[in-house]
Backbone as a chain_set.jsonl record, in Angstrom:
{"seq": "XXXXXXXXXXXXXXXXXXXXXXXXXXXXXXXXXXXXXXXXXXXXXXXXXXXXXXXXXXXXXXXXXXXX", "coords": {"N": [[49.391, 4.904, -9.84], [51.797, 2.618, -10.486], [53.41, 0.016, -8.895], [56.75, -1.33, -9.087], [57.802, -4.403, -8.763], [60.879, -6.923, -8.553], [60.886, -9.964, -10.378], [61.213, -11.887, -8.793], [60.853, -11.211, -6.364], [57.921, -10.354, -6.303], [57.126, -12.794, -6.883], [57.508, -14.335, -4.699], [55.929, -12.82, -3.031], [53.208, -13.796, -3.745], [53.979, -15.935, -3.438], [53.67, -16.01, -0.529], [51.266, -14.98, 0.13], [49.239, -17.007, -0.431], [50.333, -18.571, 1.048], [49.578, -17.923, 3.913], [46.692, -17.379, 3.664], [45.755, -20.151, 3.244], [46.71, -21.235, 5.887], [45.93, -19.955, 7.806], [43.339, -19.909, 7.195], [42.055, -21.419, 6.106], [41.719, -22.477, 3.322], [42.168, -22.706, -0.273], [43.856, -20.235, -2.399], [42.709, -18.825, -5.176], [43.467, -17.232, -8.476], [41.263, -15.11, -8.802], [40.236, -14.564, -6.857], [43.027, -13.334, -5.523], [43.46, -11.63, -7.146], [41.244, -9.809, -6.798], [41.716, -8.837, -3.953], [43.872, -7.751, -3.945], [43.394, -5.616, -5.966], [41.461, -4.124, -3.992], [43.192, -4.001, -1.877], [44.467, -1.674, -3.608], [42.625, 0.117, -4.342], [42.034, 0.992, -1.743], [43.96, 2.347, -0.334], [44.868, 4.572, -2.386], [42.889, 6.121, -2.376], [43.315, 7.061, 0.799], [45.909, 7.971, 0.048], [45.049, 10.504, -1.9], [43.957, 11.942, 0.238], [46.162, 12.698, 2.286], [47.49, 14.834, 3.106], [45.43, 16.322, 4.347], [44.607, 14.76, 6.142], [46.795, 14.313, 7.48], [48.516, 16.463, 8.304], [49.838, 19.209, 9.728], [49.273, 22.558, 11.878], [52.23, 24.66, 11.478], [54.263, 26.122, 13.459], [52.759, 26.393, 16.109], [53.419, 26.221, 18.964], [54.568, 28.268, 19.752], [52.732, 30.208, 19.898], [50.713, 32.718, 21.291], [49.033, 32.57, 24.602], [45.772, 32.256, 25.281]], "CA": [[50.832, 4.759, -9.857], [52.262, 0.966, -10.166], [54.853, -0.205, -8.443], [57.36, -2.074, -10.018], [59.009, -4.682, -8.383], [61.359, -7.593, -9.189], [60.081, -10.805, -10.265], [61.143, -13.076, -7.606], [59.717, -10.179, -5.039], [56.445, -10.765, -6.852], [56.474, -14.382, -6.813], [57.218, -14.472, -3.024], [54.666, -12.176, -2.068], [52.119, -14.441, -4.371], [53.147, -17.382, -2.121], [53.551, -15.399, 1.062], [49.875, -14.469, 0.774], [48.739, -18.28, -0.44], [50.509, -19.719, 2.244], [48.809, -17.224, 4.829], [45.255, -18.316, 3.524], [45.929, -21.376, 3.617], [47.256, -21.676, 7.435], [44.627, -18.828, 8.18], [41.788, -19.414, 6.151], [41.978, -22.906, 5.709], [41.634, -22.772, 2.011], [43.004, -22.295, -1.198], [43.246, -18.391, -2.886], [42.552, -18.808, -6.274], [43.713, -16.309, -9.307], [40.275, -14.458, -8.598], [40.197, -13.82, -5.396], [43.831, -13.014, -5.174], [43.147, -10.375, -7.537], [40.354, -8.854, -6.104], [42.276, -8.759, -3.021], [45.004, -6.914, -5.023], [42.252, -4.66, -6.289], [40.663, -3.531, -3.157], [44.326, -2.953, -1.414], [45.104, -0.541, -4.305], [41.58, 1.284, -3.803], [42.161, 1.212, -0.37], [45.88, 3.111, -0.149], [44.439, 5.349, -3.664], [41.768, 7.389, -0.842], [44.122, 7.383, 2.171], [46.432, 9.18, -0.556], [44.192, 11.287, -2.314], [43.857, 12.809, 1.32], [47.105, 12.553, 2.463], [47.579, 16.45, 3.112], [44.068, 16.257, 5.012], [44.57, 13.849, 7.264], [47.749, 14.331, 8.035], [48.491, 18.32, 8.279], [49.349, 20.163, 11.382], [50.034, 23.75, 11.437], [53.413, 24.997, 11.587], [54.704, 26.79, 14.697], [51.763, 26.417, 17.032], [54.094, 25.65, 20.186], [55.078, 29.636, 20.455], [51.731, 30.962, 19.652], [50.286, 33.319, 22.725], [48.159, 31.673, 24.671], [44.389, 33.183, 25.558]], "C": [[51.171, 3.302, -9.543], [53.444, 1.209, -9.581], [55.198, -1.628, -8.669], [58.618, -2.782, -9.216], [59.503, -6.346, -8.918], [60.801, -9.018, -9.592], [59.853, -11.664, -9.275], [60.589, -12.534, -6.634], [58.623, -10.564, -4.937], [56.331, -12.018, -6.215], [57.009, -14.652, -5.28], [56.753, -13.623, -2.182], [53.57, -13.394, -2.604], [51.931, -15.901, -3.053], [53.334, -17.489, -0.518], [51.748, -15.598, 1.092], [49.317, -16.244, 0.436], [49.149, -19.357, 0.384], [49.508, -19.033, 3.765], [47.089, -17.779, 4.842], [45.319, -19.388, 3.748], [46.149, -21.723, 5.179], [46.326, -21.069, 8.068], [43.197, -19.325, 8.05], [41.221, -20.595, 6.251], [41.342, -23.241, 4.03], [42.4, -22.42, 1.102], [42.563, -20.758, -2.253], [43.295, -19.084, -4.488], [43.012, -17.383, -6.907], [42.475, -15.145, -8.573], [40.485, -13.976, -7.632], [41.595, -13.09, -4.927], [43.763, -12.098, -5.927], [42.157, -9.45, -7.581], [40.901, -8.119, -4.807], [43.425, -7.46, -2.746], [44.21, -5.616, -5.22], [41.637, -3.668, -4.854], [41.514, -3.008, -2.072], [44.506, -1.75, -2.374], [43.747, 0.371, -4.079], [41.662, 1.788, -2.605], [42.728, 2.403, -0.23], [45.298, 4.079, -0.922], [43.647, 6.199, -2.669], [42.44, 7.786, -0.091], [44.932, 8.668, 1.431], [46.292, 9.993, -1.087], [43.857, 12.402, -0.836], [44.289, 12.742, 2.406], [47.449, 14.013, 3.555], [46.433, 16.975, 4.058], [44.01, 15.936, 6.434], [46.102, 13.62, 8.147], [48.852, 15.887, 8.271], [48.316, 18.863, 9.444], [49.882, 21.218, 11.336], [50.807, 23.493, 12.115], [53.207, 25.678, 12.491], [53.247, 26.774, 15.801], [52.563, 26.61, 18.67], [54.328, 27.132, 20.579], [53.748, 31.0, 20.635], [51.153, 31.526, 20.952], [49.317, 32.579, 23.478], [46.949, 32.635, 25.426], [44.022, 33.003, 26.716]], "O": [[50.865, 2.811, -8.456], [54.238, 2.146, -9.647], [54.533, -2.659, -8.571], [59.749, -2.352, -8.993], [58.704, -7.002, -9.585], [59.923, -9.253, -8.763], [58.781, -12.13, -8.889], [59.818, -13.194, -5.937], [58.135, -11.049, -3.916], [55.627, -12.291, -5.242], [56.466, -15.684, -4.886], [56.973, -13.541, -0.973], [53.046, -13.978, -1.656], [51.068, -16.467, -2.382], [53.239, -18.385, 0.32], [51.129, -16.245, 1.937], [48.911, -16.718, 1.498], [48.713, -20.5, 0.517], [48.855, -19.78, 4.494], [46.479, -18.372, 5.732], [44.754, -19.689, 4.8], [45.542, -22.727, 5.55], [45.813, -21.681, 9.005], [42.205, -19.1, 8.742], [40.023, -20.785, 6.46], [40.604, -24.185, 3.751], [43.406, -21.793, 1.433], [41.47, -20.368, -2.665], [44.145, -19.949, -4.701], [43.009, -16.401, -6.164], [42.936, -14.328, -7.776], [40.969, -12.848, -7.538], [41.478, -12.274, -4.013], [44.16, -11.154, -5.244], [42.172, -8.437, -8.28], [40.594, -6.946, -4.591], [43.677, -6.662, -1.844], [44.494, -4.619, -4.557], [41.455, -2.459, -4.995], [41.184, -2.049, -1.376], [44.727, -0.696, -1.778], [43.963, 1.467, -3.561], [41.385, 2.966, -2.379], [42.083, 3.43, -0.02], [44.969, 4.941, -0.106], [44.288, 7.164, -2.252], [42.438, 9.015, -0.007], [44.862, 9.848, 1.776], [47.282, 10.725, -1.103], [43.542, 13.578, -1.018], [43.612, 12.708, 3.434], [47.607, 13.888, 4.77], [46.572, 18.107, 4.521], [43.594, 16.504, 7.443], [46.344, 12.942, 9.145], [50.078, 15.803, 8.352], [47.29, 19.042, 10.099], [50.999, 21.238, 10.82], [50.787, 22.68, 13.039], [52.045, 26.051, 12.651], [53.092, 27.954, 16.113], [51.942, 27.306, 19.472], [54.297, 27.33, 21.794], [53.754, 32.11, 21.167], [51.102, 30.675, 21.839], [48.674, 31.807, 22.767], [47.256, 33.638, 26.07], [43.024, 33.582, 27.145]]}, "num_chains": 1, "name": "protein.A"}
């Protein structure tokens, strides 16, 4: 699922994150690496949400349930 946002959004995340390396990193992000970077957030988030329902799932009404 992409998400679709405006251009100028885009282009000041692009030089949010190339100013961050830069002050951080002490270097410069190149195309490549900024889209690997790109790449391996969206795999990332893509698992977490794939098991969404898993990992985040608590039964309903527990609080009145009898207790043993």
């Amino acid at each position: 699922m992409a998400i679709t946002l405006k251009p100028e959004t885009a282009q000041a995340m692009r030089e949010s994150i190339k100013r961050y390396v830069a002050e951080h990193l002490d270097q410069d992000i190149g195309p490549t690496i900024y889209n690997k970077a790109i790449f391996d957030s969206q795999k990332y988030f893509e698992t977490r949400v794939v098991d969404l329902e898993g990992s985040c799932h608590e039964p309903e009404f527990q609080y009145w349930r009898p207790r043993k």
